[in-house]
C-alpha positions in Angstrom: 97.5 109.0 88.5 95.1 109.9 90.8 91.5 112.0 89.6 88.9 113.8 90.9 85.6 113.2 89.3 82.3 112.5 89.6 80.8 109.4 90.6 77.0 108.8 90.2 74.9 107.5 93.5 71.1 107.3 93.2 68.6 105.2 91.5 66.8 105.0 88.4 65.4 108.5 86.7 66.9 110.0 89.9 70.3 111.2 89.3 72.7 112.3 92.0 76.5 112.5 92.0 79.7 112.1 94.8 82.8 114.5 93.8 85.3 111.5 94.2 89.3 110.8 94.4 90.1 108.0 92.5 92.5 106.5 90.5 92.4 107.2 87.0 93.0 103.3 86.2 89.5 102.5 88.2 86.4 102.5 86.3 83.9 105.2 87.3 81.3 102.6 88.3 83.5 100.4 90.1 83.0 102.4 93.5 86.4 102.5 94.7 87.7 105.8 96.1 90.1 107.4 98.3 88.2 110.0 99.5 84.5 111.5 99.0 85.3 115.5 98.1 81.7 116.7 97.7 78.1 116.5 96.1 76.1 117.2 93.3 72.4 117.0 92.6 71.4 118.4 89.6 67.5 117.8 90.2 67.5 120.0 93.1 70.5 122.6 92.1 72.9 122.1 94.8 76.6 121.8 94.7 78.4 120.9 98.2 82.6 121.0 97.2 85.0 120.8 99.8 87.1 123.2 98.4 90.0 123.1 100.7 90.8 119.2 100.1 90.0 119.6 96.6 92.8 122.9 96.3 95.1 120.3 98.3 94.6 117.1 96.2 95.4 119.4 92.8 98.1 120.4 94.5 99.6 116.8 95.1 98.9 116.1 91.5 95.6 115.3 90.9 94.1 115.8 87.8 90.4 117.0 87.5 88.0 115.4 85.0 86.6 118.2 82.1 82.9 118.1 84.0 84.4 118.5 87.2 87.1 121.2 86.4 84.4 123.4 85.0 82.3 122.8 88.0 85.4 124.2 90.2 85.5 127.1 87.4 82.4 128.1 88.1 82.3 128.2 91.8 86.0 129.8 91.3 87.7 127.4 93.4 90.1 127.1 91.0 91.0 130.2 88.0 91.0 128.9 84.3 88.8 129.3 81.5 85.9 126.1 80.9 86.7 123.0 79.0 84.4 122.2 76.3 83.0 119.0 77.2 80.5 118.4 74.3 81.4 116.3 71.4 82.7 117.7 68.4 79.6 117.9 66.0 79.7 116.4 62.6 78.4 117.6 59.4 75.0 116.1 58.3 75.6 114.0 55.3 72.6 113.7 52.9 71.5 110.4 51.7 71.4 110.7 48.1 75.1 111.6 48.7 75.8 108.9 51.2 74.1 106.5 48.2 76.1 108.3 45.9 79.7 108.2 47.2 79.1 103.8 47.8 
């Protein structure tokens, strides 16, 4: 199944991403792609999507990673409501109970 998600480029402490088709069965570090679909640097605040390939790869069948379907939600390339991408939080367990419970 193919994917569009984002692929980090940069160095160190200097973060910068490539919007990428891919197939979901590559790794997102490997750096294979079919096709670069934008940019994202989220130092400087700047979003480039090509909105038009990315509109014609969905509708082939591509599937959009969370991050990157709430990016297109935002810049309403696409209408939907936002995923939540954050993990699910867990309640803080004491320890005198943790030591109690064992």
């Amino acid at each position: 199944m193919l994917k569009i998600r984002l692929q980090r480029i940069g160095r160190k402490n200097d973060p910068s991403f490539r919007a990428v088709l891919t197939d979901s069965k590559n790794s997102t570090k490997s750096g294979r792609f079919l096709e670069i679909l934008g940019t994202y640097n989220p130092k400087a605040g700047e979003k480039n999507l090509n909105a038009d390939r990315i509109k014609y790869w969905i509708s082939k069948g591509a599937k959009c990673s969370d991050t990157m379907h709430n990016f297109l939600v935002h810049d309403k390339v696409i209408v939907g409501k936002k995923v939540n991408v954050l993990p699910k939080k867990k309640p803080t367990v004491k320890r005198k109970e943790l030591k109690a419970k064992k």
